[in-house]
C-alpha distance (Angstrom), angle and dihedral (degrees) to the residues before:
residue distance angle dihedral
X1 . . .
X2 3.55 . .
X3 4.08 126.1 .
X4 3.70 92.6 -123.6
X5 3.57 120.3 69.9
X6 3.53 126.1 -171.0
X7 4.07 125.7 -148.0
X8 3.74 111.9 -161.3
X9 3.78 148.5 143.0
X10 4.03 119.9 -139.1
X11 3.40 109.3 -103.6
X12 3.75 103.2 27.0
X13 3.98 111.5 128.3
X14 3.70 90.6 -150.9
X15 3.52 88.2 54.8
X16 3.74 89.9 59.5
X17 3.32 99.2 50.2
X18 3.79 90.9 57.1
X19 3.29 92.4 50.6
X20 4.00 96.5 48.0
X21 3.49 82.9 56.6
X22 3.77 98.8 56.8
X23 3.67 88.7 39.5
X24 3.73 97.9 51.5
X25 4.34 86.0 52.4
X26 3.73 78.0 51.5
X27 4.19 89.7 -127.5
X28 3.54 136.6 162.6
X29 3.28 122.4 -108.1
X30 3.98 148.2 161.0
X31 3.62 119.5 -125.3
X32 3.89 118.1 -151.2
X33 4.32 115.5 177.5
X34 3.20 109.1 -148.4
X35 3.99 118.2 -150.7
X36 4.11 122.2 -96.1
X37 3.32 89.6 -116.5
X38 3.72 105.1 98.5
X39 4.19 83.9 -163.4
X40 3.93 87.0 55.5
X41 3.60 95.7 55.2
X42 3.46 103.1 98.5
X43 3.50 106.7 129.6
X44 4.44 87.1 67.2
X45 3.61 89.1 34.7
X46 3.95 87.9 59.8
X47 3.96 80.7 38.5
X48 3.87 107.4 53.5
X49 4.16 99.2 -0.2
X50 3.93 89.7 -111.6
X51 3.66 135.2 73.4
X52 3.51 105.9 -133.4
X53 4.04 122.7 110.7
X54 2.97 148.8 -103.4
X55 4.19 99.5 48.6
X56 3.48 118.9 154.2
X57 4.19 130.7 -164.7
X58 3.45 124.9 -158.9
X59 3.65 122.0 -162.4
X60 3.52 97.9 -173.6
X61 3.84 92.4 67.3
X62 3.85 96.1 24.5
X63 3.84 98.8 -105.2
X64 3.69 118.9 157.5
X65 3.82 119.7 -172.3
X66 3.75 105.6 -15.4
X67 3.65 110.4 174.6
X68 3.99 143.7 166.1
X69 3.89 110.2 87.7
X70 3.57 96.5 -115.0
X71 3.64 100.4 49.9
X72 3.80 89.3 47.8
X73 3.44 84.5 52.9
X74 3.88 101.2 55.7
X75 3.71 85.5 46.7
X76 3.18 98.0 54.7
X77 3.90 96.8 52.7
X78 3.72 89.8 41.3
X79 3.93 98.1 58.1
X80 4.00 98.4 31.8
X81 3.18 110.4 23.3
């Protein structure tokens, strides 16, 4: 299991862009799709206290349920890059 973790839903551009990101740092990750039912997302809800994708959590650097694309993003490139 890998300390990032990865909400998403197929599809979703913003999604994609996260995980270029991780993919260009060449990380690890886990991947978990959430449903397209913003009522059946639960499992981010409990995560990041919304339902909208992509979120991300870290536990190497104690983040929990980071979302929005572009701040992801900037994190991303500021703590691996």
């Amino acid at each position: 299991m890998s300390d990032i973790t990865l909400y998403e839903l197929p599809g979703c551009p913003f999604c994609a862009k996260v995980r270029s990101k991780l993919d260009e740092l060449d990380l690890e990750y886990d991947v978990i799709e959430v449903p397209r039912s913003h009522a059946d997302r639960t499992e981010v809800q409990e995560v990041s206290g919304q339902t909208g994708v992509p979120v991300i959590t870290d536990e190497a650097n104690d983040v929990e349920g980071m979302a929005e694309s572009d701040d992801i993003v900037a994190y991303l490139e500021e703590t691996y890059a």
